[in-house]
OpenMM code with the backbone's topology and positions (N, CA, C; nanometers):
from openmm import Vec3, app, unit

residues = "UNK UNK UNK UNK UNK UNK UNK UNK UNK UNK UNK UNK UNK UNK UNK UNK UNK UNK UNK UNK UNK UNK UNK UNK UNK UNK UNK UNK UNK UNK UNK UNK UNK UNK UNK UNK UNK UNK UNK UNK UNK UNK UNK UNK UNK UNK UNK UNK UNK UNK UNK UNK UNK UNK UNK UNK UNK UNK UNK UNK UNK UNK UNK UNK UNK UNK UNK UNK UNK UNK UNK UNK UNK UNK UNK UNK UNK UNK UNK UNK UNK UNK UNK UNK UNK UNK UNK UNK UNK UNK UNK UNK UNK UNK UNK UNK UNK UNK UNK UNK UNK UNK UNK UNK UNK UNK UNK UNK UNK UNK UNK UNK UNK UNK UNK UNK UNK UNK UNK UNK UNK UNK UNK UNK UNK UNK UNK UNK UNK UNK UNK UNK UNK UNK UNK UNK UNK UNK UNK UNK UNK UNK UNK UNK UNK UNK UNK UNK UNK UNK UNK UNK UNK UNK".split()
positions = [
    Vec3(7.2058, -7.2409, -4.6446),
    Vec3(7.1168, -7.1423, -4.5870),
    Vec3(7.1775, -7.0921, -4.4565),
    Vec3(7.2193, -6.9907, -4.4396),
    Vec3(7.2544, -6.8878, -4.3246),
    Vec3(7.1585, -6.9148, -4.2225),
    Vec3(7.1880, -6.8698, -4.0708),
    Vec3(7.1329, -6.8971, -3.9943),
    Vec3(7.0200, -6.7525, -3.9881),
    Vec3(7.0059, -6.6642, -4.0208),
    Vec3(7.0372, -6.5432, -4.0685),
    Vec3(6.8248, -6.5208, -4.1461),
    Vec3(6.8537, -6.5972, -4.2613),
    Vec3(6.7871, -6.6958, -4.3216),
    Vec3(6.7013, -6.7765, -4.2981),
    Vec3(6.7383, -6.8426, -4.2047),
    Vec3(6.6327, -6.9461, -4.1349),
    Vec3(6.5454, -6.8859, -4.0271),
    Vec3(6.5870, -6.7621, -3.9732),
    Vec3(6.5260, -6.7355, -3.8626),
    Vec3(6.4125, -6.6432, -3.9014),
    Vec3(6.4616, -6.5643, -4.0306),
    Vec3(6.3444, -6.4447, -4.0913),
    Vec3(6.2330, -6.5835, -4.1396),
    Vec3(6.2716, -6.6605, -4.2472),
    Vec3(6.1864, -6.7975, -4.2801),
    Vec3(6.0995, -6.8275, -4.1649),
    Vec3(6.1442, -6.8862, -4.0460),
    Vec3(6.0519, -6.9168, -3.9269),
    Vec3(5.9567, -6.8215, -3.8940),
    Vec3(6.0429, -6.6780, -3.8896),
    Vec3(5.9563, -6.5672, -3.8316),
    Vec3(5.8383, -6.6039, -3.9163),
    Vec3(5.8563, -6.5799, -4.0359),
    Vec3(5.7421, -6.5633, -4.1488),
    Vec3(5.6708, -6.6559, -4.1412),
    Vec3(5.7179, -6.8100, -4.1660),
    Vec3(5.5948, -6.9084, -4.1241),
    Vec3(5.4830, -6.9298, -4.0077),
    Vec3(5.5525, -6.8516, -3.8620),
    Vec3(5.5040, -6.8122, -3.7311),
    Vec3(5.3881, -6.7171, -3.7837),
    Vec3(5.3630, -6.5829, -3.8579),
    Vec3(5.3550, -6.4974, -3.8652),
    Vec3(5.1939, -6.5647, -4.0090),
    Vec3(5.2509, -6.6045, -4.0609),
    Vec3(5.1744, -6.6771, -4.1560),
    Vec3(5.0310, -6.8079, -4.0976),
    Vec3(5.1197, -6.8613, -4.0084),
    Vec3(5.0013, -6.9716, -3.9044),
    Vec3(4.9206, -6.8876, -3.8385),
    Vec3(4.9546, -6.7953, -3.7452),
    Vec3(4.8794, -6.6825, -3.6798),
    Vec3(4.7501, -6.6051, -3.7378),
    Vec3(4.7679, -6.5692, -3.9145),
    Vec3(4.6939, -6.5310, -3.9962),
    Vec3(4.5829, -6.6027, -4.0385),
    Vec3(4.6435, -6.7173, -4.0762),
    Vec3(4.5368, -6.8607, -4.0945),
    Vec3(4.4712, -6.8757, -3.9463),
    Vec3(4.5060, -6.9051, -3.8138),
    Vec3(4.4508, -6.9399, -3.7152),
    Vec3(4.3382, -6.8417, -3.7145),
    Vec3(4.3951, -6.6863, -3.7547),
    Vec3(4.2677, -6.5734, -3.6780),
    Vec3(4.1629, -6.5982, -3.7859),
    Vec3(4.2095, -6.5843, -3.8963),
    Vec3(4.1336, -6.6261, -3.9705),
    Vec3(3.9991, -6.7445, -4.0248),
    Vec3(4.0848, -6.8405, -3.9477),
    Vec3(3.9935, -7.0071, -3.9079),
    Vec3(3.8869, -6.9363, -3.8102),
    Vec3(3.9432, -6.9145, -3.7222),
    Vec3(3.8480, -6.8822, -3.5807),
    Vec3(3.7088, -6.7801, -3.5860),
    Vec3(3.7510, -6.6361, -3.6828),
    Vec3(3.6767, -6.5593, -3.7363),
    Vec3(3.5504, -6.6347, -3.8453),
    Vec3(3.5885, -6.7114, -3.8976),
    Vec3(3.4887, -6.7926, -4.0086),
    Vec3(3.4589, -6.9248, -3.9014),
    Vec3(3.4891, -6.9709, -3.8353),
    Vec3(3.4254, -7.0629, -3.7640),
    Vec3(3.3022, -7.0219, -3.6861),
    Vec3(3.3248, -6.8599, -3.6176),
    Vec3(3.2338, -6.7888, -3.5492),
    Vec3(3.1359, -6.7004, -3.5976),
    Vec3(3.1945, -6.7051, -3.7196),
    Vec3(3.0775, -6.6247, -3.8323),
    Vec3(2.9418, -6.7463, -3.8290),
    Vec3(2.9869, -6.9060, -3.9137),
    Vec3(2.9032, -6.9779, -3.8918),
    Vec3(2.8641, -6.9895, -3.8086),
    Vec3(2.8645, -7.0277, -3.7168),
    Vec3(2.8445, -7.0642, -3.5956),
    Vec3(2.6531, -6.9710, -3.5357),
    Vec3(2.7263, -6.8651, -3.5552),
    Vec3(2.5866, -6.7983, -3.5617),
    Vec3(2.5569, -6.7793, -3.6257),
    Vec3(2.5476, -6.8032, -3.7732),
    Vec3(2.4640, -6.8234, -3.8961),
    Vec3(2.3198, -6.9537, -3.8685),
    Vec3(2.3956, -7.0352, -3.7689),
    Vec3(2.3203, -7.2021, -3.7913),
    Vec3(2.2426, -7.1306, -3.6715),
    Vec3(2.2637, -7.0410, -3.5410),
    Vec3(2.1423, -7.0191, -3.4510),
    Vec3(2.0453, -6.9874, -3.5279),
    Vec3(1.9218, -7.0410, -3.4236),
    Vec3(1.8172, -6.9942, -3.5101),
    Vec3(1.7853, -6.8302, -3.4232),
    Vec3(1.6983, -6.7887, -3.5443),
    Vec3(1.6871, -6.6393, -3.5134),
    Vec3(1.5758, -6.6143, -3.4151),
    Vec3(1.6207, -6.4785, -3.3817),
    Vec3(1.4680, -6.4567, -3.2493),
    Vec3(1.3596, -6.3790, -3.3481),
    Vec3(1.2895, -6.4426, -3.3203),
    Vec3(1.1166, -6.3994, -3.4235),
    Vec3(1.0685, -6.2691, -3.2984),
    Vec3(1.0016, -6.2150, -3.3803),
    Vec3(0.9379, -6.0920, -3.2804),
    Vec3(0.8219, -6.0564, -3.3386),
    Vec3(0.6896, -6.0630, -3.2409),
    Vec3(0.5491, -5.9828, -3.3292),
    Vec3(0.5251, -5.8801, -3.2855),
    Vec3(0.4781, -5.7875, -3.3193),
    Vec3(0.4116, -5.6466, -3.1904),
    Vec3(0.2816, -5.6514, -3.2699),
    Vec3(0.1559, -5.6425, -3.1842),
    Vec3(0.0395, -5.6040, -3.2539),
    Vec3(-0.0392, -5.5100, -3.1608),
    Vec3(-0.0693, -5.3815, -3.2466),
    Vec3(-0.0899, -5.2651, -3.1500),
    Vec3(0.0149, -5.2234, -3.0676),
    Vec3(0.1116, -5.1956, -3.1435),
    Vec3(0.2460, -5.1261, -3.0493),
    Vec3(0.2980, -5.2477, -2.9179),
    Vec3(0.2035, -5.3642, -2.8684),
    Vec3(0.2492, -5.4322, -2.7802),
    Vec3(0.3656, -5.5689, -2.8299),
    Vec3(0.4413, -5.5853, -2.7537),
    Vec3(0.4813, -5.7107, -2.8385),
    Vec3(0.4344, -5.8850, -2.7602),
    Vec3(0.4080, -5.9226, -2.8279),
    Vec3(0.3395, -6.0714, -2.8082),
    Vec3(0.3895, -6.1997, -2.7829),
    Vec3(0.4861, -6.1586, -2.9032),
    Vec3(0.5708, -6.3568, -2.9247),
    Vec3(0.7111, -6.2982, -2.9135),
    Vec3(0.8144, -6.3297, -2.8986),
    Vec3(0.9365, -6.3497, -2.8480),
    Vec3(0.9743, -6.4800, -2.8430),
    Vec3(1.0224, -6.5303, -2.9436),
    Vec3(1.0279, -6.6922, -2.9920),
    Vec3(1.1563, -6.6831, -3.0233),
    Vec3(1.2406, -6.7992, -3.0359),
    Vec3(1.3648, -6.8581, -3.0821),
    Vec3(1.3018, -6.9390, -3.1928),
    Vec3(1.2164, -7.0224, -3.1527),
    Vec3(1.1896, -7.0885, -3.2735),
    Vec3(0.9989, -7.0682, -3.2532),
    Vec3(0.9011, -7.1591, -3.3619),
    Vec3(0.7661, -7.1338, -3.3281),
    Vec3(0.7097, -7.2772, -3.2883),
    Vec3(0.6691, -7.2969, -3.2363),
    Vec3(0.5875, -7.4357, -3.1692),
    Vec3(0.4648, -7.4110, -3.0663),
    Vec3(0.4105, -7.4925, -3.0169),
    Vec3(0.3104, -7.5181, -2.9295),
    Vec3(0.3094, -7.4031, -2.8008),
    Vec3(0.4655, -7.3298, -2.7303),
    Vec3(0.4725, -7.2264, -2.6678),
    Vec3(0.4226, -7.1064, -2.7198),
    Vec3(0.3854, -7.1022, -2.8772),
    Vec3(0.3322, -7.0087, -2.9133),
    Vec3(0.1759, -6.9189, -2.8167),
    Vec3(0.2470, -6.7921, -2.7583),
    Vec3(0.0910, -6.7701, -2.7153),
    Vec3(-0.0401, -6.7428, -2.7729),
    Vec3(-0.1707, -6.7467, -2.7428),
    Vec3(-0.3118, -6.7201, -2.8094),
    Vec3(-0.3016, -6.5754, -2.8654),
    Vec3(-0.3362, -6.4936, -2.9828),
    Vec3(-0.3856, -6.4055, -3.0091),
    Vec3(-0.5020, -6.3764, -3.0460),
    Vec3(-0.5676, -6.2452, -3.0277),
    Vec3(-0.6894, -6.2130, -3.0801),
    Vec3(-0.6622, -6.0832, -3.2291),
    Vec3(-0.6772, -6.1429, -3.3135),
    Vec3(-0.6759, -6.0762, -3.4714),
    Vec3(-0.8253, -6.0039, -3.4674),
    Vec3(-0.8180, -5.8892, -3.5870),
    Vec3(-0.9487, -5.8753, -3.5889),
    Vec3(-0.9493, -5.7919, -3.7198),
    Vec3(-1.0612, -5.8384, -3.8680),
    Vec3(-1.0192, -5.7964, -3.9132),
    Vec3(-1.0987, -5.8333, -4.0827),
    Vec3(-1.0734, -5.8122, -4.1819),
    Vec3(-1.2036, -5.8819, -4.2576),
    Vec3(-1.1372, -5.9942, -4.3263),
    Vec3(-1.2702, -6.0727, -4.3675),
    Vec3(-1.2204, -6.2307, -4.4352),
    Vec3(-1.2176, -6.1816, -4.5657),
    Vec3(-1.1093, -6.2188, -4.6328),
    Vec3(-1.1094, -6.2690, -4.8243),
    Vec3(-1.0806, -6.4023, -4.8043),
    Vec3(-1.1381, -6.4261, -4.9303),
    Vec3(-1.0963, -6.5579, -4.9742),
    Vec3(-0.9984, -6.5898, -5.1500),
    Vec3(-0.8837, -6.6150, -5.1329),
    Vec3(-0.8135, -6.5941, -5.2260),
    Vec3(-0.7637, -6.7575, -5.3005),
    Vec3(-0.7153, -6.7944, -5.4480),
    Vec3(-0.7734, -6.8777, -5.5040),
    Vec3(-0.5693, -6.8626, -5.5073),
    Vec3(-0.5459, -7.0050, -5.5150),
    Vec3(-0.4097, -7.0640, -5.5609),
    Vec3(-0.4307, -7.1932, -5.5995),
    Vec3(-0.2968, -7.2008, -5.7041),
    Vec3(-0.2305, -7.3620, -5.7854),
    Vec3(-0.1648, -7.4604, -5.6264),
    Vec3(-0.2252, -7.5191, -5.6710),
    Vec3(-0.1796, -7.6526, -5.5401),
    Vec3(-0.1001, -7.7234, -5.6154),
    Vec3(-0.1006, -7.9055, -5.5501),
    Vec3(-0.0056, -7.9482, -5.6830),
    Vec3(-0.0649, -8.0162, -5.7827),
    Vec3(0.0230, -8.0509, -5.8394),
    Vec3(0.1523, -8.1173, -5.8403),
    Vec3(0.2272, -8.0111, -5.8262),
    Vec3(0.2041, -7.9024, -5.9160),
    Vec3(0.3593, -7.7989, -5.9861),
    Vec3(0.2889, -7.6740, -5.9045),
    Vec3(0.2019, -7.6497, -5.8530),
    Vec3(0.1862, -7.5328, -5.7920),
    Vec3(0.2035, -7.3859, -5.8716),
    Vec3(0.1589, -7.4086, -5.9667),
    Vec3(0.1387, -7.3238, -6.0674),
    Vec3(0.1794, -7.3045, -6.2151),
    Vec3(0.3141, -7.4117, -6.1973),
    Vec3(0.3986, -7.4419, -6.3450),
    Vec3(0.3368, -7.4725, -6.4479),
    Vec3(0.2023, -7.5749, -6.3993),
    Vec3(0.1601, -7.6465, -6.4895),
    Vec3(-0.0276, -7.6659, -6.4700),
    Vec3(-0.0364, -7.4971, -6.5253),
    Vec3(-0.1760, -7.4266, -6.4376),
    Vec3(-0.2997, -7.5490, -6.5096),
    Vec3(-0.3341, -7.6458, -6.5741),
    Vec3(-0.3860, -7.7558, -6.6748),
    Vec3(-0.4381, -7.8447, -6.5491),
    Vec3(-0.3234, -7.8879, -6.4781),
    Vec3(-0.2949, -8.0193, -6.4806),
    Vec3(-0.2917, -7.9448, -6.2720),
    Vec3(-0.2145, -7.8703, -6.2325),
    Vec3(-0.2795, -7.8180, -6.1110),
    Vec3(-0.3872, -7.8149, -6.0530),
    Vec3(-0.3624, -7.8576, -5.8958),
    Vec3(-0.5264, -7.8307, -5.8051),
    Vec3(-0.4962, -7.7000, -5.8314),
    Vec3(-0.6656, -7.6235, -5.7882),
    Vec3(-0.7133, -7.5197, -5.7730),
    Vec3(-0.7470, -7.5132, -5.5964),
    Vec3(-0.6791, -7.4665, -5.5328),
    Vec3(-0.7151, -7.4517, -5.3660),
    Vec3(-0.7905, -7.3190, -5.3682),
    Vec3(-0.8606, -7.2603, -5.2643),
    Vec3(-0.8854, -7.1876, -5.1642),
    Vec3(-0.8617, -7.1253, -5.0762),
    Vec3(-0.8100, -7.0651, -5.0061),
    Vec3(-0.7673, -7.0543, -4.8730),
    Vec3(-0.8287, -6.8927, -4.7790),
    Vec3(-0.8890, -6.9076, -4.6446),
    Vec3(-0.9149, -6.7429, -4.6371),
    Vec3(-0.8259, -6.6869, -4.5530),
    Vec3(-0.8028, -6.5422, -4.5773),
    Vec3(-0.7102, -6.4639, -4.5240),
    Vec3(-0.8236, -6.3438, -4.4334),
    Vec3(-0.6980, -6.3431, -4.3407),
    Vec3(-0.7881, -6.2351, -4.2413),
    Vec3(-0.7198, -6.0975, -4.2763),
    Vec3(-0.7493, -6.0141, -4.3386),
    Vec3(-0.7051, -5.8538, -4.3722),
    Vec3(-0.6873, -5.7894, -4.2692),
    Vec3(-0.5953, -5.7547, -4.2115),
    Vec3(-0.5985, -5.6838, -4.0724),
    Vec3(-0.5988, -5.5961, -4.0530),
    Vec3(-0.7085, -5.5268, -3.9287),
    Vec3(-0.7597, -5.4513, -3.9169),
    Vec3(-0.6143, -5.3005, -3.8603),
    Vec3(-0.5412, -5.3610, -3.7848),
    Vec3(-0.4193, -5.3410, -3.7318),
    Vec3(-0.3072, -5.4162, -3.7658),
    Vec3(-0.2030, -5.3757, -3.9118),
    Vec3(-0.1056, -5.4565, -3.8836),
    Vec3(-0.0533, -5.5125, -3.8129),
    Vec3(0.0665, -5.6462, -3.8478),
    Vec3(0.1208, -5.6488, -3.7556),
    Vec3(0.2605, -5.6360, -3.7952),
    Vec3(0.3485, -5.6197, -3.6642),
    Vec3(0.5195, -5.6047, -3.7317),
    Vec3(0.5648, -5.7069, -3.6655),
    Vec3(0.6415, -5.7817, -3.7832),
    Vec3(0.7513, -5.9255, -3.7928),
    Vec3(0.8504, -5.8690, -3.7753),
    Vec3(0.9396, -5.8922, -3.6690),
    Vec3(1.1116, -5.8343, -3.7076),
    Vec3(1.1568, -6.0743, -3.6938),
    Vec3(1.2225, -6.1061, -3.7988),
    Vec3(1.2800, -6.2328, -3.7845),
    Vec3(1.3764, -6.2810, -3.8872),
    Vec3(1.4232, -6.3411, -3.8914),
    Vec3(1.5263, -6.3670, -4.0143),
    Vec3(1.6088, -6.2245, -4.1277),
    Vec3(1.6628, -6.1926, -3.9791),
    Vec3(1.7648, -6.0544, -4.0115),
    Vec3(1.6464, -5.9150, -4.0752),
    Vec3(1.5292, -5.9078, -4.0633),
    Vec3(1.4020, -5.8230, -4.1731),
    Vec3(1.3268, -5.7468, -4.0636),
    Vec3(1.2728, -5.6620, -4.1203),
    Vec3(1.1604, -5.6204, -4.0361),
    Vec3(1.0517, -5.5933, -4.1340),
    Vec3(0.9388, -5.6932, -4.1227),
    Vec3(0.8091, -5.6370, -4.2204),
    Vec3(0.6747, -5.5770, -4.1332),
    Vec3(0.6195, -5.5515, -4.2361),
    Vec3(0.4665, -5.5301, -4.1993),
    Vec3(0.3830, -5.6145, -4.2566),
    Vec3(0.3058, -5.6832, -4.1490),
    Vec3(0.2047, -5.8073, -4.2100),
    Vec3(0.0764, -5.7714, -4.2220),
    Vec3(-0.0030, -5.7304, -4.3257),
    Vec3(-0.1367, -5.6582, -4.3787),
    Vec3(-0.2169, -5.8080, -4.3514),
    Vec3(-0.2193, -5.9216, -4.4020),
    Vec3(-0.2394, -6.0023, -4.3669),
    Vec3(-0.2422, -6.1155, -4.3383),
    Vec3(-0.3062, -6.2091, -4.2890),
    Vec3(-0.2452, -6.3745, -4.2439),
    Vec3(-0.3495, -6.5065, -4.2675),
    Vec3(-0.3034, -6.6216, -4.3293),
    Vec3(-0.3529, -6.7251, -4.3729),
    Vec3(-0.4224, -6.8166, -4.2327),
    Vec3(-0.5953, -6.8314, -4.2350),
    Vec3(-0.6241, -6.8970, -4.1309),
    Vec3(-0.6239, -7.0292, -4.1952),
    Vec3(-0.5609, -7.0723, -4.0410),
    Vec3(-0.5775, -7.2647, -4.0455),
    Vec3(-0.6912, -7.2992, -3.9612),
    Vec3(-0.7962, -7.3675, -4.0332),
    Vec3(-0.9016, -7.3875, -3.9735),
    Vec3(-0.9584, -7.5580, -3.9581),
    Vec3(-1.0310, -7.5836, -3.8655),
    Vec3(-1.0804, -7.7522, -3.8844),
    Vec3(-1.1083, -7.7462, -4.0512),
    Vec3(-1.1147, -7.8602, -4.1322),
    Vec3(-1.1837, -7.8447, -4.2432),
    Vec3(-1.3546, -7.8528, -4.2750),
    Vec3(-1.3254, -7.7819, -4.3046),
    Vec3(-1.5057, -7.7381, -4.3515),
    Vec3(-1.5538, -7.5961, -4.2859),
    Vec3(-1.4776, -7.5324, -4.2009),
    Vec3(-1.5289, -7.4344, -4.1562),
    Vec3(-1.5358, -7.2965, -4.3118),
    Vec3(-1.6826, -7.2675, -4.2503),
    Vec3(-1.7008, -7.1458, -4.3415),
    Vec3(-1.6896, -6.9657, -4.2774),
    Vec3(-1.6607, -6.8904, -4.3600),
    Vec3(-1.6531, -6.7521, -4.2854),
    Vec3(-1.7029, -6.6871, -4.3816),
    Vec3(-1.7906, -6.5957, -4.3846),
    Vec3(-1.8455, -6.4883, -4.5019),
    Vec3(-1.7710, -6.3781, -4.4827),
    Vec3(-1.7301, -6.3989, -4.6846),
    Vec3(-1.6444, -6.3223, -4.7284),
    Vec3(-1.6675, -6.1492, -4.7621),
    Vec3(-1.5666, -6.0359, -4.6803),
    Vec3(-1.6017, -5.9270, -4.6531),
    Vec3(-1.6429, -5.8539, -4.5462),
    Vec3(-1.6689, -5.9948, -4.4601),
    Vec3(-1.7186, -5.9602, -4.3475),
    Vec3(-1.5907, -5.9691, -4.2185),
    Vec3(-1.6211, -5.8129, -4.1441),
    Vec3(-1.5512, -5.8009, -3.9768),
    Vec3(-1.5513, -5.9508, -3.9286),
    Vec3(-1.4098, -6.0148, -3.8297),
    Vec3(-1.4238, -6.1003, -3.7498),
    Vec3(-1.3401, -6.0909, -3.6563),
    Vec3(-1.3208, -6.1291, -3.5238),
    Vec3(-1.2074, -6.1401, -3.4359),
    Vec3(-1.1651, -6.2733, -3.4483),
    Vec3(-1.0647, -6.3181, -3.4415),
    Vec3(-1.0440, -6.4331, -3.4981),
    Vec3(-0.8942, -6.4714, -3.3538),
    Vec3(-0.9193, -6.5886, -3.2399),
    Vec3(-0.8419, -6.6273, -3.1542),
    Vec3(-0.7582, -6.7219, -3.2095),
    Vec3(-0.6250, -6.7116, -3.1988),
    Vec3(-0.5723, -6.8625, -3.2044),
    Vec3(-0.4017, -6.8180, -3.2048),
    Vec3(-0.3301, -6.9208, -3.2797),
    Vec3(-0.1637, -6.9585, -3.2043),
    Vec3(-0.0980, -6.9035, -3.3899),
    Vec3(-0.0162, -6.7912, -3.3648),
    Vec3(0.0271, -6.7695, -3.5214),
    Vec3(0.1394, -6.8666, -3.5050),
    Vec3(0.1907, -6.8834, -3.6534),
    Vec3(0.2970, -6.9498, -3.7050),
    Vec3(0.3690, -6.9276, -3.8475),
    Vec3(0.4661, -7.0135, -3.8632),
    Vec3(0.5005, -6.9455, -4.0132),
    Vec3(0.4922, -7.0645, -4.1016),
    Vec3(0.5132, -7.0075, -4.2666),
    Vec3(0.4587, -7.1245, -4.3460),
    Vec3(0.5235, -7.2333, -4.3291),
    Vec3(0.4961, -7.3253, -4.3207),
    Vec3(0.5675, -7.4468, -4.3548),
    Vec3(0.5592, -7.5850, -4.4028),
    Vec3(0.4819, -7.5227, -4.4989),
    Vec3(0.4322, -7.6630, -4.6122),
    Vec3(0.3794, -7.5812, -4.7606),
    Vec3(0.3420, -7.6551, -4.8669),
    Vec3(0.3178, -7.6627, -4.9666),
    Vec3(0.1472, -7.5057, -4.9457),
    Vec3(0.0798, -7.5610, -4.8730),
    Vec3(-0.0693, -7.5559, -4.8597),
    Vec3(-0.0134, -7.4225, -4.7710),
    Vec3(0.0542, -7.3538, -4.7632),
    Vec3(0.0750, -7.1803, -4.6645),
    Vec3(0.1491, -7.1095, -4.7754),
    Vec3(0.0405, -7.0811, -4.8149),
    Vec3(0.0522, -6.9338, -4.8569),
    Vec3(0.0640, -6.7849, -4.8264),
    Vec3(0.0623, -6.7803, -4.6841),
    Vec3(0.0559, -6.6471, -4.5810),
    Vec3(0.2107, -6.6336, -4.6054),
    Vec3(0.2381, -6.5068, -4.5262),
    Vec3(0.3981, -6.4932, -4.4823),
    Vec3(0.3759, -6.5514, -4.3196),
    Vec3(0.2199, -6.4951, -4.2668),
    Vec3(0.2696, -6.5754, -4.1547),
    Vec3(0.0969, -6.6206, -4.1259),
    Vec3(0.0560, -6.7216, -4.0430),
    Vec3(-0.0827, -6.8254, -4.0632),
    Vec3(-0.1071, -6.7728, -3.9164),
    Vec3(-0.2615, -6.8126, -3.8603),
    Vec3(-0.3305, -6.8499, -3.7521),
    Vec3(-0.3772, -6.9319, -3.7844),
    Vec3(-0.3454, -7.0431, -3.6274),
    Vec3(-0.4222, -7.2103, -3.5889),
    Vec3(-0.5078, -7.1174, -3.5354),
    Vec3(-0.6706, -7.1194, -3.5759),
    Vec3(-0.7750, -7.1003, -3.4824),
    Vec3(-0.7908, -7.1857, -3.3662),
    Vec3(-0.7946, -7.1418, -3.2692),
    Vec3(-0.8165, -7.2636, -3.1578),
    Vec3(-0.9639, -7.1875, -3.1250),
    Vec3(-1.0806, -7.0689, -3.1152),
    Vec3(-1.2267, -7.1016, -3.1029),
    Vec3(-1.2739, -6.9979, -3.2365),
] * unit.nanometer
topology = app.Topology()
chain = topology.addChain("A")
for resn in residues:
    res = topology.addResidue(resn, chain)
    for name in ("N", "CA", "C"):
        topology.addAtom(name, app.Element.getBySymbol(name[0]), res)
């Protein structure tokens, strides 16, 4: 092998690591902010409210307002697979009077309406106007059926 030879070879392997490196670095930083979590955003009535990284207990109070349904879902075991042998749940939704807009997980929706979490046993008549206070959140269990819930706190 010529010296000639060896040096275009090096060039190329130099030239070749460089490609892989930008390359590593570009997909390392792609993930990287894939795993942040995303900024959640509500506006209700043109104002915006929540400004969250993630949702927890910093969540602030809102006032909803808006009419009650009450809508019927498969619980478990199979949550609907196995409609026989499935609970039959309950759950009421507040219809809102004023959407609201979600921008979170790369989307921007419109939320018509939202799943209340209430002490158990509370009743609300169905059809009927309510203002309804408390801390929104998003589903995160079996039993949330909303895209996004209110903890009533009064």
């Amino acid at each position: 092998m010529t010296s000639q030879n060896s040096c275009i070879t090096i060039n190329f392997m130099k030239k070749l690591f460089l490609i892989f490196l930008v390359l590593f670095i570009f997909l390392v930083q792609n993930n990287s902010k894939a795993q942040e979590p995303d900024q959640y955003k509500i506006t209700i009535n043109k104002k915006t409210v929540i400004t969250l990284k993630d949702w927890s207990a910093e969540s602030p109070e809102v006032t909803l307002e808006g009419k009650i349904v009450l809508y019927d879902f498969y619980g478990p075991p199979g949550y609907g697979e196995n409609p026989d042998e499935d609970m039959k749940v309950s759950y009421y939704f507040l219809v809102l009077k004023n959407p609201i807009k979600f921008e979170g997980d790369n989307e921007t929706k419109t939320i018509k309406e939202v799943q209340i979490v209430t002490a158990k046993g509370t009743k609300y008549t169905v059809n009927k106007n309510y203002k309804i206070k408390g801390k929104l959140f998003l589903p995160s269990s079996g039993f949330h059926f909303g895209e996004l819930l209110i903890a009533v706190t009064e």
